[in-house]
C-alpha positions in Angstrom: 18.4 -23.5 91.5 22.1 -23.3 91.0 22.3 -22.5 87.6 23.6 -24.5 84.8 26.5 -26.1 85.9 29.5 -25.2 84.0 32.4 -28.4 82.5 36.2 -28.2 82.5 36.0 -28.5 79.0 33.9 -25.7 78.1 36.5 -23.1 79.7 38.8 -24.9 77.2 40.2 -21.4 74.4 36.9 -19.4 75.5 36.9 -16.1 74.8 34.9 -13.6 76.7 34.7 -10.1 75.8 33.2 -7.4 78.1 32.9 -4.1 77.7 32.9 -2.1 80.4 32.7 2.2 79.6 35.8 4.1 81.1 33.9 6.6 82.7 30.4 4.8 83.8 28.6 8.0 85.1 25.3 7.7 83.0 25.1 10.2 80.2 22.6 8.9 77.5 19.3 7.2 77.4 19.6 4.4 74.5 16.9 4.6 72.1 16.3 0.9 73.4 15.2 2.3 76.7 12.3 3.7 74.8 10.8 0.5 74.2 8.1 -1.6 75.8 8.7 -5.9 74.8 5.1 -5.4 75.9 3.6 -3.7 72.7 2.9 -5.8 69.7 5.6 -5.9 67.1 3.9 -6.8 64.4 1.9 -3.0 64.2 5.0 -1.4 63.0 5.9 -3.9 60.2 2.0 -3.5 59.1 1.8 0.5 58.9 5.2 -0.2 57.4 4.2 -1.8 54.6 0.6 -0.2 54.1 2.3 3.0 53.8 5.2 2.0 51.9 2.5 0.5 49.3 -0.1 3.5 49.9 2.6 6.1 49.1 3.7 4.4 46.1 0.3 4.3 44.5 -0.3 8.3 45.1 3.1 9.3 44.2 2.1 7.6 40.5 -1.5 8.9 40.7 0.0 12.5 41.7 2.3 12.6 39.2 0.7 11.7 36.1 1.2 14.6 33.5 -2.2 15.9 33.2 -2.4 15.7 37.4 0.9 17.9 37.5 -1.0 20.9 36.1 -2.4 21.8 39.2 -0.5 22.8 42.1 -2.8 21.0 44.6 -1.5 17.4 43.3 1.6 18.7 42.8 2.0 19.3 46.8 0.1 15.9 47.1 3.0 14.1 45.1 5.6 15.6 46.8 4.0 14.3 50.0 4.1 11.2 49.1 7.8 11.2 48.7 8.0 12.9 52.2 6.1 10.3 53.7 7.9 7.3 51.9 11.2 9.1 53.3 9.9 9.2 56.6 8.4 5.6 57.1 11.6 4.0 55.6 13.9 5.8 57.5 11.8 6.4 61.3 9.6 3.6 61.4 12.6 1.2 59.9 14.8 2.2 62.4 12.2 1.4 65.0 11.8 -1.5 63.3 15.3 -2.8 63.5 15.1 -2.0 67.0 12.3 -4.3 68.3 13.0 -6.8 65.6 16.7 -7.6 66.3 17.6 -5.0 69.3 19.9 -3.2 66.5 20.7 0.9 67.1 21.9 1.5 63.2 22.4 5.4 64.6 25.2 4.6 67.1 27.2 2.2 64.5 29.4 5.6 63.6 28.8 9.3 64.1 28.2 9.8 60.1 25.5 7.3 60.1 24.1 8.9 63.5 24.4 12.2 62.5 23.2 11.3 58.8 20.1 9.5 59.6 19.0 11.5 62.8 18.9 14.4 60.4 17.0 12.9 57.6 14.2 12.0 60.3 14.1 15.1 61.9 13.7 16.6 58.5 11.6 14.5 56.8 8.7 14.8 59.6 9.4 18.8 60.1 9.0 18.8 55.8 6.2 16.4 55.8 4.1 18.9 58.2 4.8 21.8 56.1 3.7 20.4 52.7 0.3 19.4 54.4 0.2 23.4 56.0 1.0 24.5 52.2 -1.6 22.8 50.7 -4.0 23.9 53.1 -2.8 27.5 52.3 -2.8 26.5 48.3 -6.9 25.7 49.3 -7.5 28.6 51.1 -6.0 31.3 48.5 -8.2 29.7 46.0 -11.3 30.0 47.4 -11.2 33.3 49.4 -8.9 35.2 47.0 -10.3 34.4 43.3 -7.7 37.0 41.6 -4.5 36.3 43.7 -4.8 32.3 43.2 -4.8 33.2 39.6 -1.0 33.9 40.4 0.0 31.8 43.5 -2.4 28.3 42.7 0.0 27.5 39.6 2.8 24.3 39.5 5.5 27.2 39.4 4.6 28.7 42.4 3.7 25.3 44.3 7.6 24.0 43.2 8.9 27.2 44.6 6.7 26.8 47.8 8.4 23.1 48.2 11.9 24.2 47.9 12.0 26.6 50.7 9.8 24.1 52.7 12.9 21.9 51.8 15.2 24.7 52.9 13.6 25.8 56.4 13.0 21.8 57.3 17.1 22.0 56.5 17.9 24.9 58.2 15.8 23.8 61.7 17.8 20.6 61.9 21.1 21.2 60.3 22.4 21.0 64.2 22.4 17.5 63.9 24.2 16.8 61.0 27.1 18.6 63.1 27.1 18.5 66.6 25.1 14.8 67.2 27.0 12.0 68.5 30.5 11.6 69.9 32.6 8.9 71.1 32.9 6.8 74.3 36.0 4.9 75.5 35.3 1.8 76.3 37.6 -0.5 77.8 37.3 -4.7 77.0 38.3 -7.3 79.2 39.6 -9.9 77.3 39.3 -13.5 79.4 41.3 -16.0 77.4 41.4 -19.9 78.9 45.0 -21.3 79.1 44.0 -24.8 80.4 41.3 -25.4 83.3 42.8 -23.4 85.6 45.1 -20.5 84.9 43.7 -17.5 82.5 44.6 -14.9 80.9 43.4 -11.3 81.3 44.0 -8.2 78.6 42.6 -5.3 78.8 42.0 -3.0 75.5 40.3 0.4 74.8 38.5 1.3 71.9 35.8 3.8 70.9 32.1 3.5 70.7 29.8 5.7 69.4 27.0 7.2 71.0 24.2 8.8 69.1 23.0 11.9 71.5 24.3 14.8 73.1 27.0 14.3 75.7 25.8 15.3 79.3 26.4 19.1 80.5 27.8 20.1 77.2 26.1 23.6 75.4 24.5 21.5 72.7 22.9 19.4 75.2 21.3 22.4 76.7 20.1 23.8 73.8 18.4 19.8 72.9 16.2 19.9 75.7 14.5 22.2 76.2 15.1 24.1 73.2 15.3 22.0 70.0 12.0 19.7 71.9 9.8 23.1 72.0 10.8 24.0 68.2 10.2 20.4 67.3 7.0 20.3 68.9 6.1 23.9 67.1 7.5 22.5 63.6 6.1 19.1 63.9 2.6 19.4 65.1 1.4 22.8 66.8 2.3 25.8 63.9 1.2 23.2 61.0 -1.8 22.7 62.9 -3.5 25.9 63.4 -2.2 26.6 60.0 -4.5 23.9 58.9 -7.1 25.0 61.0 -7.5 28.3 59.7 -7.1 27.6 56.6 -10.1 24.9 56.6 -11.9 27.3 58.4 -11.9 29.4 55.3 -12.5 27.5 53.0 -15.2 25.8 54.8 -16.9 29.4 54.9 -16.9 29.7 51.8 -18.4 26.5 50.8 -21.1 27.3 53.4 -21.5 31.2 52.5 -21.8 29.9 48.2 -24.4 27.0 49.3 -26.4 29.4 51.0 -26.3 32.2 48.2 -27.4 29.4 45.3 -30.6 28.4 47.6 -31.5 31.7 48.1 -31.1 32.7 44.6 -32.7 29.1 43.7 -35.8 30.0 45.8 -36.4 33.4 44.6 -35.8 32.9 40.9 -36.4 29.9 39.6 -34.8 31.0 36.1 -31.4 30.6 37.4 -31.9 26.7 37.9 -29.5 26.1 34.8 -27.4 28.6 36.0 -27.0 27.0 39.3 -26.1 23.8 37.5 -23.4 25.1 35.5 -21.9 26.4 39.1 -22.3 23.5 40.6 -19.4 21.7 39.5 -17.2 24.0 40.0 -18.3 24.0 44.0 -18.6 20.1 43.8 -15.0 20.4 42.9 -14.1 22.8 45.5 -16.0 20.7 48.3 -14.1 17.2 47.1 -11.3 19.4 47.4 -12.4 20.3 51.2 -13.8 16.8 51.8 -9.8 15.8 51.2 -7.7 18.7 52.7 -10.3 18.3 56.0 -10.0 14.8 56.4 -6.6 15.2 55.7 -6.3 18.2 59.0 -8.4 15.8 61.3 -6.5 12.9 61.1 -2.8 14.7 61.6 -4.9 16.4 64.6 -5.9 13.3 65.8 -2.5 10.9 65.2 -0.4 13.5 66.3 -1.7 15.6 69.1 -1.9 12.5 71.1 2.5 13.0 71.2 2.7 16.3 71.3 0.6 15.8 74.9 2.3 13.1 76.4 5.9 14.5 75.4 4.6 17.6 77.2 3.3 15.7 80.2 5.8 13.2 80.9 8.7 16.1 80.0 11.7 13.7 80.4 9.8 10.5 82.0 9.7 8.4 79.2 11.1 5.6 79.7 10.1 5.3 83.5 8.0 2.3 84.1 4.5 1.9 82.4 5.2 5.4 80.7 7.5 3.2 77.6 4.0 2.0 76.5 2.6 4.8 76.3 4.9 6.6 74.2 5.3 3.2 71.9 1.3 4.1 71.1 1.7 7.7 70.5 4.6 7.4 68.3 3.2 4.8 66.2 0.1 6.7 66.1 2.0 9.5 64.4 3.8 7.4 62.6 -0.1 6.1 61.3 -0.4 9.7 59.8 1.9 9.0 57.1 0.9 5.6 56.8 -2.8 6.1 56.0 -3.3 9.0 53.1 -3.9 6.6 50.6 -7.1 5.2 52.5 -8.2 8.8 53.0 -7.5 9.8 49.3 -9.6 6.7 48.5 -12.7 7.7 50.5 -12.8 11.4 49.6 -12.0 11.7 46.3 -13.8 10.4 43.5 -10.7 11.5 40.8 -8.3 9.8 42.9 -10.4 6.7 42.6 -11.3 6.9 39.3 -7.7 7.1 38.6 -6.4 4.3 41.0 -9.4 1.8 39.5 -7.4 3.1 35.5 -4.4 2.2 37.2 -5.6 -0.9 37.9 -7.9 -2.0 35.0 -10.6 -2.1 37.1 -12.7 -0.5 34.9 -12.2 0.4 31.5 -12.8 4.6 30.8 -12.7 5.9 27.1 -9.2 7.2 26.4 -10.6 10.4 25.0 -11.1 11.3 29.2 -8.6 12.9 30.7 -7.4 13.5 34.3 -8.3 17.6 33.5 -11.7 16.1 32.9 -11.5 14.2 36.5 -10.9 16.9 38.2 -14.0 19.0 37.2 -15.4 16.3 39.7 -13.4 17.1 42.8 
């Protein structure tokens, strides 16, 4: 009831160090606040690692040379890099975090600055590709004579670089204004014998990784920055995506139709038909992947973009901290799971993994070019 009691001895050279903030008006939320002891630990480590070993398989798959000649896989690589990028860094930080209550952001301003920029980026760039791709898919199946031009590796690499400069330019802030440092002032209890002490006092800086409270940049963090990080994130990437399936889905649709119809009314062009065939089976593995690919960033990440909007600054009050450990994770899930997606959809991307490894044997005279007349 009285606590554990406390010997002579103990007080004996004990050091105690407390750290107690100059100014103690509260100006930033820690990103410890955020978390809920109540949610398991254990899912982050596990989309950790299945994405960290999912990534690494496609970014070989992708990149093989005879893969690099189309500009679909060569978006699809570069994903898979994105996605690497942002599981290490977000989802590590998390996990050092919950693991062993460590905030590596608010060990110095570079780091903070550094790594909250990388994070920001790496999401913002990893939306883009996916909207790119979807664009890449949408050229070549509604516009037959302009993919001829903009579906090539050339165009695809130049498509990535300014991905690579607007995710830049959207988050530089960061990189400059983030952070600052706090004066804090330590108490320094040092035991002379049993009963006399001594007390020092000492001020040093610590570094906090957000915007300090009232200043212009914090203004212009919330609301601004959360509304264009919601647009870059989640909301423009996604009705980009869902315009471009919609094309290409009518198309698939619209060619199906035509070939029944001509398949009814003249039976002569049954061989004909054939011989078209693959090239729509490849364009519908093609939409099998992109669309599966578009539901599940709908579905892993629209679940954030609500809450954020709902709880608009509530989110670490109460039961809300679970919530938002769900939601994050579940977009974290979207780059955790293309590999499992990839596997399902595509045959070529499984004929590949299963070369990669040895499941089964295929002549070396077929090539990837060859696989891909399957897609």
């Amino acid at each position: 009831m009285f606590g554990n009691v406390i010997e002579p001895k103990d007080l004996v050279n004990n050091i105690t160090n407390i750290e107690i903030p100059i100014d103690t008006e509260p100006k930033f939320v820690s990103f410890e606040d955020y978390f809920d002891p109540r949610f398991p630990r254990w899912i982050s480590i596990a989309l950790f690692f299945i994405g960290l070993i999912g990534n690494t398989i496609c970014l070989i798959i992708f990149s093989q040379k005879n893969m690099r000649k189309y500009s679909t896989f060569v978006y699809l690589a570069f994903l898979s890099i994105v996605d690497l990028f942002v599981l290490t860094l977000g989802l590590g930080d998390i996990i050092l975090i919950s693991y062993l209550h460590y905030v590596i952001r608010n060990q110095s301003l570079i780091i903070c600055r550094l790594l909250s920029f990388l994070i920001y980026a790496s999401t913002h760039l990893s939306s883009f590709i996916l909207a790119s791709v979807s664009i890449d898919r949408a050229i070549a199946t509604n516009f037959i004579n302009f993919s001829k031009i903009y579906c090539k590796p050339k165009v695809a690499y130049r498509i990535i670089f300014i991905n690579i400069f607007l995710a830049t330019l959207i988050n530089f802030h960061s990189f400059i204004f983030l952070g600052y440092e706090e004066q804090v002032l330590v108490e320094n209890f040092t035991s002379v014998d049993y009963l006399e002490f001594n007390l020092t006092h000492e001020s040093k800086s610590s570094c906090i990784c957000g915007s300090q409270n009232g200043t212009i940049y914090d203004k212009f963090l919330d609301p601004y920055f959360k509304l264009i990080d919601l647009l870059s994130y989640a909301i423009i990437p996604f009705f980009i995506m869902a315009i471009s399936s919609y094309m290409i889905i009518r198309v698939i649709l619209l060619s199906n139709k035509r070939l029944n119809r001509n398949k009814k009314q003249h039976q002569s062009l049954l061989n004909k038909k054939q011989t078209q065939s693959k090239s729509t089976n490849k364009a519908k593995h093609l939409t099998y992947t992109l669309i599966t690919l578009n539901c599940l960033f709908f579905c892993l990440v629209s679940p954030l973009v609500l809450v954020l909007i709902l709880l608009n600054g509530k989110e670490t009050d109460g039961s809300n901290k679970i919530v938002i450990n769900i939601v994050y994770l579940l977009a974290y899930s979207n780059h955790s799971f293309n590999f499992v997606l990839y596997g399902f959809s595509s045959p070529p991307f499984r004929e590949s993994l299963f070369r990669l490894l040895r499941i089964n044997q295929i002549p070396k005279s077929t090539n990837v070019a060859n696989l891909n007349n399957k897609l």
